[in-house]
N, C-alpha and C positions, 0 to 999 in steps of 0.2 A: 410474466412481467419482465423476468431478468431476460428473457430472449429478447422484447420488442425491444430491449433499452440500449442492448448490445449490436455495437455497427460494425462494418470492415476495419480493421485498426489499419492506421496510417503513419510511416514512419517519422517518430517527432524527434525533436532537439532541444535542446537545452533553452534556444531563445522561442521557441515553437510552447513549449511548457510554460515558462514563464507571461508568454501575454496572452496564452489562456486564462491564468490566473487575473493578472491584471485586467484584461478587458469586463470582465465579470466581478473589478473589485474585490477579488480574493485575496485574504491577506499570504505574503511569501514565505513569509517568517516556516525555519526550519523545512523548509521544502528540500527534498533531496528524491535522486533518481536512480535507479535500481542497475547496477550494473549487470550485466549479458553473462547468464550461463547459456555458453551454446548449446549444452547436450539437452539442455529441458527450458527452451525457449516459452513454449505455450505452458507451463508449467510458471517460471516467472513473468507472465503475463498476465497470467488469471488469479496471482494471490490476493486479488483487494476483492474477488468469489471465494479463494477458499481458507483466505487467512481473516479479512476483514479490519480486526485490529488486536494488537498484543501490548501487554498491560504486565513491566519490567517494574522490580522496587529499586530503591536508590542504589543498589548494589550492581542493577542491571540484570536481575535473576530474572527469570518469567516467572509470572504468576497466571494459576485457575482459578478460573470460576467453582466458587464448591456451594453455592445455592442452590433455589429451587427455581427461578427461571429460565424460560427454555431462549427467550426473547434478548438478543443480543445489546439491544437499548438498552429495555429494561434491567440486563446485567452492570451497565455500565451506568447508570444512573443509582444503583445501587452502590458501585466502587464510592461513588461522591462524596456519598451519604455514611459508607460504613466500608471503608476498603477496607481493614483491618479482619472485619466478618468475614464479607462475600468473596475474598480473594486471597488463596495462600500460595506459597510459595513450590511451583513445580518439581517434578521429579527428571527434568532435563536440560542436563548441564550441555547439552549441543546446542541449543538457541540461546542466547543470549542477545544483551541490548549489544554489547560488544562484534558479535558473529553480526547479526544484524548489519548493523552501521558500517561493518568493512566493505558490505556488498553494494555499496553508493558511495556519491559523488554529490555536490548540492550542486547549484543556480548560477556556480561561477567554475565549474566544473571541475573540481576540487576534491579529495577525497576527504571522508569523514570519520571524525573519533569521539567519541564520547568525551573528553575532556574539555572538547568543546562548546557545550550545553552548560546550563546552569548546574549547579548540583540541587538536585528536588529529592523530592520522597518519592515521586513516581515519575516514571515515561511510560507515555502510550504513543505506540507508534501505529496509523493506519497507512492501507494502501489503496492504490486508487489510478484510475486510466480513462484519458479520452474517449476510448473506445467505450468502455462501459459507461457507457448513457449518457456522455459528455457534459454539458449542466449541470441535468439533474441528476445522473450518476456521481459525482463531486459533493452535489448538499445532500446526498446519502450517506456517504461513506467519508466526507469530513466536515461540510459544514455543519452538522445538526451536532456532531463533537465539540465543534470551537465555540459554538453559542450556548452551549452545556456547562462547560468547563467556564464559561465569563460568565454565566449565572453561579459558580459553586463560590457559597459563603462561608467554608471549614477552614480549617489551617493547614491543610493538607496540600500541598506545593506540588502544581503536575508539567514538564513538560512535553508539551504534544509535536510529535514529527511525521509530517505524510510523506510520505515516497509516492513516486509515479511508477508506472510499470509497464506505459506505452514502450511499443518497437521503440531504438533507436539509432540513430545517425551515428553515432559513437561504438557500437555493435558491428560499424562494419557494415551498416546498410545506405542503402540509396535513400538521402529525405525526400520525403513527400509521394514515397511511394505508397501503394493500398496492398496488404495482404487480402483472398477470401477467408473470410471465417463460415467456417459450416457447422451447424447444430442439430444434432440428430436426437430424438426427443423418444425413447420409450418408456411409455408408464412415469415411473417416480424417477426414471435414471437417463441421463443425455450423455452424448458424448463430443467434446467440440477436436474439430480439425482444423490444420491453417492449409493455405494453400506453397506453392514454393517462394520461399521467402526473399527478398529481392536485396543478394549481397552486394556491393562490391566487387569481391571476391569470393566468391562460392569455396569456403571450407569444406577438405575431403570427404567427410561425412557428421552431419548436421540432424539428431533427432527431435523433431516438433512436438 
């Protein structure tokens, strides 16, 4: 499924993000955009495959999951219901909501701090990219969040922040250019490749 969903990623921008959102009536609120590490490009491209979403207390610590389900929904539908339970507090002072947040930029291209949010009891931050399934890659990976979170009837105060993680124009690349994506599929394990990434200015050396 994740392969058919997944297209050539295309390089976007900040007003290229935004009337995706808008064409599709998606609300903007706290949308921010993942700033360029060069040396692991395909690596922040693919965290809304191998991060999904992370689930910081009002301190901005991360928190695990220490239930019994294997089902990423069903963990977060559980947070709702009984964050206190289903979610303690990590044993990794490198991630933070803090760490997080410095590596973006929101809608007005801006960089981002934590003091700028509400103060809640929880952030969840998810990630997410055009390229991954464009649409319906989106109501995978945030909408079926936002209309989650506007059913929760607790007192439990959450603010939710998506990052994008398409190429971008701001990176130093050409807009509206296509990378290839290549997906090599053995048994239970793949392995994805880009093809040469289309700079501006081609950086000395550049690992995908």
């Amino acid at each position: 499924m994740v392969n058919l969903l997944i297209k050539d990623p295309k390089v976007e921008n900040t007003e290229t993000i935004k009337a995706f959102q808008q064409k599709h009536e998606y609300p903007t609120t706290n949308s921010l955009i993942l700033v360029a590490d060069t040396t692991a490009i395909l690596q922040s491209m693919l965290k809304g495959l191998s991060s999904g979403y992370q689930i910081f207390n009002s301190k901005g610590e991360l928190l695990c999951y220490n239930g019994q389900s294997t089902c990423s929904g069903e963990q977060f539908r559980q947070f709702l219901k009984t964050s206190s339970e289903t979610f303690t507090h990590c044993n990794d002072k490198n991630l933070t909501l803090d760490s997080v947040l410095a590596q973006t930029y929101d809608l007005n291209n801006q960089p981002v701090q934590r003091k700028q949010f509400e103060n809640t009891d929880y952030y969840i931050v998810s990630y997410w990219a055009k390229f991954l399934g464009g649409k319906r890659g989106y109501e995978d990976a945030v909408l079926w969040m936002e209309e989650e979170l506007a059913k929760n009837t607790t007192d439990t105060s959450v603010t939710f922040i998506k990052i994008n993680t398409d190429l971008q124009e701001s990176w130093g690349m050409k807009a509206g250019e296509k990378v290839r994506l290549k997906i090599k599929q053995k048994g239970s394990e793949g392995t994805i490749k880009l093809s040469e990434l289309p700079y501006k200015n081609p950086p000395s050396t550049v690992k995908s």
